[in-house]
N, C-alpha and C positions, 0 to 999 in steps of 0.2 A: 184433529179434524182435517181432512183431508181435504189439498186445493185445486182444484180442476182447472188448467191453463185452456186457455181458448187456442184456438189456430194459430190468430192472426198475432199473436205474442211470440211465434217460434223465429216470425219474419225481423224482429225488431231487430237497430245495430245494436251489440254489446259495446259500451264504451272503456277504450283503452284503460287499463289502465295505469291511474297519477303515480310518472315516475321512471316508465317503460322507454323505451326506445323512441318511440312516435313520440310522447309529451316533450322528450329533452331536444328533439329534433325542432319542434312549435316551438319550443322555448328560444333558442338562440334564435329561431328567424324572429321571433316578435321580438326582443332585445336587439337586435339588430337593426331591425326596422324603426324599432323607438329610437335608437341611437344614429340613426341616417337622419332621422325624422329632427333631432333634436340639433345635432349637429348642424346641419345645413341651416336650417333656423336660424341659428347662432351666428352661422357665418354670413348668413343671408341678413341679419341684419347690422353686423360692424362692418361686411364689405357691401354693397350693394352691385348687384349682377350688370355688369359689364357686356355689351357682344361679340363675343371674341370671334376670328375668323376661325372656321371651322377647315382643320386641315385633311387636304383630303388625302385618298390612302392611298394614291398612289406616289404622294410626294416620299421623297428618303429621310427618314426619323432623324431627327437634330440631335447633334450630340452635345449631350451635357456634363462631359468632363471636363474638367477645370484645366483652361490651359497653363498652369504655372510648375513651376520645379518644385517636384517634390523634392522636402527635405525629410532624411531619415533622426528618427527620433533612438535614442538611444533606452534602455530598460535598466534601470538603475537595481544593484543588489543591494543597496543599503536604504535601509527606509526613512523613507520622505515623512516627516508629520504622522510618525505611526503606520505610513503604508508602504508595502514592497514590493517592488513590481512598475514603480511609478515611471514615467515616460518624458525622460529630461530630453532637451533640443539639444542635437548635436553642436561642439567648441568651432565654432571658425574665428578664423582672424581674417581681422578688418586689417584692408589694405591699405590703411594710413596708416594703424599702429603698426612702427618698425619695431625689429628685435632690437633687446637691449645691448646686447654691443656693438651693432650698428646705431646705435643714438650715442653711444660713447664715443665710438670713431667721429661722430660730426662733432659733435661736441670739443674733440681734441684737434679738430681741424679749424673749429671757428678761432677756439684757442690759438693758434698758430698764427692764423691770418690775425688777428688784432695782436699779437706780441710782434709781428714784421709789419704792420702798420706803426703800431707805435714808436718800433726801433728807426724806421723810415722816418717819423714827424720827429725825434729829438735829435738825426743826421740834420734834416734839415734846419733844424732850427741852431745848431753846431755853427754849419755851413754860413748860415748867414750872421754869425756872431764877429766870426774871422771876416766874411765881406764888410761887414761895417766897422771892423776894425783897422783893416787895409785900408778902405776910403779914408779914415780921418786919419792915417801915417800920412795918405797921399798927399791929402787936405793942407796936412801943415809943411810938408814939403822937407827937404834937408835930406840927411842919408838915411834915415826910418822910411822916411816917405820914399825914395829912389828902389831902396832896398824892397818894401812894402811894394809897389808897383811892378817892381820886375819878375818877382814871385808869382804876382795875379799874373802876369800876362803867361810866365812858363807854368800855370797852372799847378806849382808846386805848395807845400804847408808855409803856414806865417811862424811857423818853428824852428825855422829852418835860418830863421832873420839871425840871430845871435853870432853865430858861426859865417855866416857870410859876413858878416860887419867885421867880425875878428881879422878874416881875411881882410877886406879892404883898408882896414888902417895898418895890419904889416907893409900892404904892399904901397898906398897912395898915400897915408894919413886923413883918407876921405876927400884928395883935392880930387873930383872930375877932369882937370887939366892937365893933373901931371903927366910929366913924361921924361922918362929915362933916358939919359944919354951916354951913361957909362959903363953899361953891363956889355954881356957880350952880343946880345942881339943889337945894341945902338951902335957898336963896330961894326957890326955885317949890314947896318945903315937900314935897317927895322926897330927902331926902338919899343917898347913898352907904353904902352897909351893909358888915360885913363883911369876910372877910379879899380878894374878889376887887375890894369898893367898888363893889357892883351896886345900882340903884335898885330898889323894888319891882317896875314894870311890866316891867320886863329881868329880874327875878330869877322871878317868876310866866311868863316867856315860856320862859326859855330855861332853868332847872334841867331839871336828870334826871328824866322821869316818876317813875320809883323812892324821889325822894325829896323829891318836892312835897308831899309833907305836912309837911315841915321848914321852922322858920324858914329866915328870911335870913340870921340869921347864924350857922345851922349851917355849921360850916368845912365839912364837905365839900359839901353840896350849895350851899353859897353858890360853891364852887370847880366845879362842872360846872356852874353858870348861869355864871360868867365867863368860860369857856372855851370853853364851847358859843355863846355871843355872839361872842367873838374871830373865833374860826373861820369862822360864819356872815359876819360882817361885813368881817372884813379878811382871810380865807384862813391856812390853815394855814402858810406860810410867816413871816405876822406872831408867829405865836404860839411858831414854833420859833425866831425871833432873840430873842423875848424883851421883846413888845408894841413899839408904833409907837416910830418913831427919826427925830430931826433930820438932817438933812443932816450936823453935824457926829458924830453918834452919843448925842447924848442922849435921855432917855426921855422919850416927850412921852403915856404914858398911851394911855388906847382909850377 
């Protein structure tokens, strides 16, 4: 049977259709729009709207780059926890950690200073073993203590005692008083003074500044002019065996 359409049917819209171009286009704006809708919602209600100052266009756009140093990250070829390509922070060193053989060099340096500290505190402690041994020669006085005392004053070792003493009983028998009258110097009318047997012009030359205001035969200073002559004239070796020696080992005086 056969349909007879009217006029006003010709007029009607054809709707699109579900699927076409125009639907898919409806579609993302109402998804869109749902999701403007929902979102702001969302934020509209865990932030609540602020009035912010509205900037105007003619001010210059703020810029939002981070003012910091970038650091380069390096791209590792071996894989990280199963992954490759992973993004490790570039190695620096920290400017406190020194290299290890600069911490060796301090290390062999602090070494040094505490082994010349310590050689310095058992000098010292040396030093003042010999001072308090000197004192108590001086203390009890006699020729230890003469002997002891005149060493302090020429600043020379308490080692040195044995070999001085040898000398003054060749030459005095340890009297401070004696004095030679038959050699050849007590002819030429200078005799031999004393416990080291110094003539005046030897004993005036070569005593201790310190204690040239003393007789000759002040035992000590009569003992740093004998000694201090030795020295000068024959070397500290003569004086450490214990004044001049014969071929066979006798004493042959200075």
């Amino acid at each position: 049977m056969a349909v007879h359409r009217s006029p006003g049917a010709r007029a009607r819209r054809i709707p699109a259709r579900r699927g076409g171009p125009a639907h898919a286009a409806a579609t993302r704006t109402s998804a869109a729009a749902a999701l403007g809708a929902v979102t702001t919602g969302a934020f509209a209600t865990l932030f609540p709207a602020v009035d912010a100052p509205v900037q105007a266009e003619t001010e210059e756009p703020v810029e939002t780059t981070l003012a910091a140093v970038s650091v380069p990250l390096e791209v590792s070829d071996v894989p990280v926890d199963g992954v490759t390509g992973a993004l490790l922070p570039v190695n620096t060193v920290l400017a406190e950690e020194a290299p290890a053989d600069l911490q060796l060099a301090q290390l062999g340096k602090a070494f040094e200073i505490a082994t010349e500290i310590a050689e310095l505190h058992a000098k010292q402690q040396a030093e003042q073993a010999e001072q308090a041994k000197i004192d108590a020669l001086i203390a009890a006085g006699g020729l230890d203590g003469w002997i002891a005392e005149a060493l302090d004053v020429m600043d020379l070792p308490l080692s040195l005692a044995p070999a001085i003493k040898k000398i003054i009983l060749k030459e005095s028998n340890g009297n401070p008083k004696a004095i030679n009258r038959w050699d050849a110097n007590a002819q030429r009318g200078t005799p031999s003074q004393g416990l080291m047997q110094t003539i005046p012009s030897t004993f005036r030359k070569f005593v201790h500044p310190s204690l040239a205001h003393l007789a000759i035969t002040h035992p000590v200073a009569n003992i740093t002019a004998g000694v201090r002559y030795m020295i000068a004239t024959y070397g500290m070796k003569t004086l450490e065996q214990g004044g001049r020696r014969s071929a066979s080992g006798g004493y042959l005086g200075y």
